[in-house]
C-alpha positions as CSV (number, residue, x, y, z in Angstrom):
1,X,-123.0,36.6,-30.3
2,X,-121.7,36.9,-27.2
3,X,-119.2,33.8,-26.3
4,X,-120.1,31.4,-23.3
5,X,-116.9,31.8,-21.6
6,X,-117.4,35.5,-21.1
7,X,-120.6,35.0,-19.7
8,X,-119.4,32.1,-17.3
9,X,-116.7,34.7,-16.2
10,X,-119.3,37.2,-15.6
11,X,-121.7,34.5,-13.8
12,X,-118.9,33.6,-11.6
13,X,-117.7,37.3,-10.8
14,X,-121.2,37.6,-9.9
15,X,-121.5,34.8,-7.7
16,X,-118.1,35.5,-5.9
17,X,-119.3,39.6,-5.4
18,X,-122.6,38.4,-3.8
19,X,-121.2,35.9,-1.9
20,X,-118.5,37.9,-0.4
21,X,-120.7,40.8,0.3
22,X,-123.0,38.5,2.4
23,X,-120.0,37.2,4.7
24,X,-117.2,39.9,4.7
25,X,-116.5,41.1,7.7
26,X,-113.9,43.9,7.0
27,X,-115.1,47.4,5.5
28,X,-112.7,47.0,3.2
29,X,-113.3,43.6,1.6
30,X,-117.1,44.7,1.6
31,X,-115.8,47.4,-1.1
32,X,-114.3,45.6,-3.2
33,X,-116.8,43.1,-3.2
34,X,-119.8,46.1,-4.3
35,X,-117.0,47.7,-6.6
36,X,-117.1,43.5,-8.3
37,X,-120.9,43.7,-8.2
38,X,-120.7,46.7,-10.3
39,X,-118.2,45.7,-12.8
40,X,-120.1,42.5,-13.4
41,X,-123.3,44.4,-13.2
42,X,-122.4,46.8,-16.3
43,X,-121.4,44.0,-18.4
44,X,-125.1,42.4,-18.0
45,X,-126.5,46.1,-18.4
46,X,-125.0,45.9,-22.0
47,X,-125.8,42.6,-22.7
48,X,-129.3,42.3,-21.4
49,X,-130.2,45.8,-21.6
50,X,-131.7,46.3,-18.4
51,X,-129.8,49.3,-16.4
52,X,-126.9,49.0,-14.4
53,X,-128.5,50.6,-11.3
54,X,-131.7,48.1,-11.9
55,X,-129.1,45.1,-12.3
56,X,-127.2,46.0,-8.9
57,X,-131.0,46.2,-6.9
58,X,-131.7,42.7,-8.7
59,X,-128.4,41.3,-7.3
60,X,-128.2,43.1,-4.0
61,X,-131.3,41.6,-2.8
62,X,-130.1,38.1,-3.1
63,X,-128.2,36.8,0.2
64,X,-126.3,34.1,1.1
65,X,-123.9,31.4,-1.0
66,X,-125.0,32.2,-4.3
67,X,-126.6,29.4,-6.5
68,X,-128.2,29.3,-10.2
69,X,-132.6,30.1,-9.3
70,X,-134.7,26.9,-9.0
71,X,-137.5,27.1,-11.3
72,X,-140.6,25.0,-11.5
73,X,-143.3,24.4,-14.3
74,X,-146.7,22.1,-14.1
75,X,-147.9,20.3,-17.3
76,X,-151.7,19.6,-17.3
77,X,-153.8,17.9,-19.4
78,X,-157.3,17.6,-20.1
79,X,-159.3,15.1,-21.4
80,X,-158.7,16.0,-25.0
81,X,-154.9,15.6,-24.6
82,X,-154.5,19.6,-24.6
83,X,-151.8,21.3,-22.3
84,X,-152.5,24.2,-19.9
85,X,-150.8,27.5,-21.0
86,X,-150.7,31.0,-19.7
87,X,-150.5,33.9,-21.7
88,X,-147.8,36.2,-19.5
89,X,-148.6,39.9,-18.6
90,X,-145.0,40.4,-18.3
91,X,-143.9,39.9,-22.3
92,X,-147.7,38.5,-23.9
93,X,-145.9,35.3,-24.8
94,X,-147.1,31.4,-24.0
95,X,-146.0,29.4,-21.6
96,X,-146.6,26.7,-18.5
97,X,-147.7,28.2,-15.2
98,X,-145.2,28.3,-12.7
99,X,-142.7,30.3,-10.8
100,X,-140.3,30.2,-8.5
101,X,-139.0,28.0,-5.8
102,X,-138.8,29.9,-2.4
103,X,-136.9,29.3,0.4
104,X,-138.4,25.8,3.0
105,X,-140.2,24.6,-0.3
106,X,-139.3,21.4,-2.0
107,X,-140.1,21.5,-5.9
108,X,-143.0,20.0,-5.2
109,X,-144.5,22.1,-2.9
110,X,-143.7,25.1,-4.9
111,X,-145.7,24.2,-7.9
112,X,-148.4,23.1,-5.9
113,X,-148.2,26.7,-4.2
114,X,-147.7,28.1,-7.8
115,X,-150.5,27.0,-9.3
116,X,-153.1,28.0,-6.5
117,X,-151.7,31.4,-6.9
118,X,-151.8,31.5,-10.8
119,X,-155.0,29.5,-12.1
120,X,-157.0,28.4,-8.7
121,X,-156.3,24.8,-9.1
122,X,-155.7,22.7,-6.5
123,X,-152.9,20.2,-8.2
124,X,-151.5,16.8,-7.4
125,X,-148.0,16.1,-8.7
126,X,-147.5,13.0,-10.3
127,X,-144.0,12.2,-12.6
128,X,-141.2,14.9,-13.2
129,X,-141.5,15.4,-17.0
130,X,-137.8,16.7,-17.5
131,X,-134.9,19.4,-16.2
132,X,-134.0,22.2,-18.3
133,X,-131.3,24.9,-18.0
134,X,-130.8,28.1,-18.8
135,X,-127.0,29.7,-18.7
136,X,-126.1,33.5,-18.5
137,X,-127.3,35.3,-21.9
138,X,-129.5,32.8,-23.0
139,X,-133.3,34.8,-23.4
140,X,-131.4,37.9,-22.1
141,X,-130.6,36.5,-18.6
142,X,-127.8,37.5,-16.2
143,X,-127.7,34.1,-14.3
144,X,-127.9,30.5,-14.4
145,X,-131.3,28.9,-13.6
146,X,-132.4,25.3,-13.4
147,X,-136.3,24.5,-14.3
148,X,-137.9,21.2,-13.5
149,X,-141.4,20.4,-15.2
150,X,-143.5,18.0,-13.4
151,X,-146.7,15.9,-14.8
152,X,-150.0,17.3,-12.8
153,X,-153.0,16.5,-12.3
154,X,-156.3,18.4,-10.9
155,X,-160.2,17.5,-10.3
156,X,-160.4,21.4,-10.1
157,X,-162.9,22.6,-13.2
158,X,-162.8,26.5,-12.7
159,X,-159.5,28.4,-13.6
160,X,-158.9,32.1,-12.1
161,X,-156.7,34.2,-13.5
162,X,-154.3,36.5,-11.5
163,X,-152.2,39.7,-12.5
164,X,-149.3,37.5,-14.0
165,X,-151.6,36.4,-17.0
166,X,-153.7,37.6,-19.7
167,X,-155.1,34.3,-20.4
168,X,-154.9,30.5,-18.9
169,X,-156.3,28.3,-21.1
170,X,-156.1,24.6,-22.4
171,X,-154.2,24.4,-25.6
172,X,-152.9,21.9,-29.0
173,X,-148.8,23.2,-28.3
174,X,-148.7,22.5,-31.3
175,X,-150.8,25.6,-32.4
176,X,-148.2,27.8,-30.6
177,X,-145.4,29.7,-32.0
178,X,-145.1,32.7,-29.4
179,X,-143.4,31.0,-26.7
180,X,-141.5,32.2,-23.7
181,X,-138.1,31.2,-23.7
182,X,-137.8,28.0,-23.5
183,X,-141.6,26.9,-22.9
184,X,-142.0,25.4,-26.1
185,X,-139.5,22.9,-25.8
186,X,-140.8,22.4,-22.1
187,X,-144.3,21.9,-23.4
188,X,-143.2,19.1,-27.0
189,X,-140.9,17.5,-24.4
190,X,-144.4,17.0,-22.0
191,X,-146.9,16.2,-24.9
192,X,-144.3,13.6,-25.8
193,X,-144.2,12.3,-22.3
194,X,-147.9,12.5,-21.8
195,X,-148.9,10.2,-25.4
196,X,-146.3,7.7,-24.1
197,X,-148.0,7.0,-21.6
């Protein structure tokens, strides 16, 4: 196991490379900014096991101060108490639809965005259902992200499907044991929430 110390180091060498690439002005500094990237960027290539080059693109296309990703989740019910779930075309494991936050979005307005894109439903968000975090290694990750799950609701009957699932269904979580990453604990913490009241 890898310890957490080495992977805050690496998070913050990270940061500090991406950061200084964005805002150096000399050709110089710029060098030794890309030559931290790729130190940084061969450590996560061993621990995640991704490739280096792959790693640098992933990293190189983020500008700006860097901060940990903002994710965003929607929990949904139906009228039997069952949760909405995805099955992912990216690793066939369960989880709630979401995504993302992009840049002049609140939370809010990202799941809202999300969902439209993922299942078709036109959501209203009601109560935030809890914050999770993930740090550097954890599910094979380079970087820190932040994911907030928020309480839904939809008058929307039909579901679509798009290319990031192979199935969008309502679901007992309890049933589940194929989760991704964290989505289970996302999805007990929710059901918990929801019978609460």
């Amino acid at each position: 196991m890898i310890p957490h110390n080495y992977l805050d180091m690496l998070d913050e060498m990270r940061a500090i490379a991406q950061t200084g690439i964005n805002y150096a002005k000399s050709p110089y500094d710029l060098k030794q900014y890309q030559r931290l990237l790729e130190l940084a960027s061969e450590q996560y290539a061993e621990i995640t096991g991704l490739e280096k080059e792959e790693i640098i693109r992933r990293f190189s296309a983020e500008l700006g101060y860097i901060t940990p990703k903002l994710g965003v989740q929607c929990v949904l019910f139906n009228a039997k108490g069952e949760i909405l779930l995805e099955k992912r075309a990216d690793d066939k494991l369960y989880g709630l639809p979401g995504g993302w936050v992009d840049t002049c979005e609140t939370p809010e307005m990202a799941i809202i965005r999300e969902m439209k894109e993922e299942t078709g439903l036109n959501v209203t968000v009601e109560k935030l259902t809890g914050f999770y975090t993930r740090l550097p290694g954890e599910y094979a990750q380079p970087h820190t992200s932040v994911h907030i799950s928020y309480l839904c609701n939809t008058r929307d009957i039909d579901i679509t499907i798009s290319h990031e699932s192979l199935e969008i269904a309502y679901f007992d979580p309890k049933t589940i044991t194929n989760w991704h990453k964290d989505h289970g604990k996302m999805a007990m913490d929710a059901l918990n929430f929801y019978e609460k009241g």
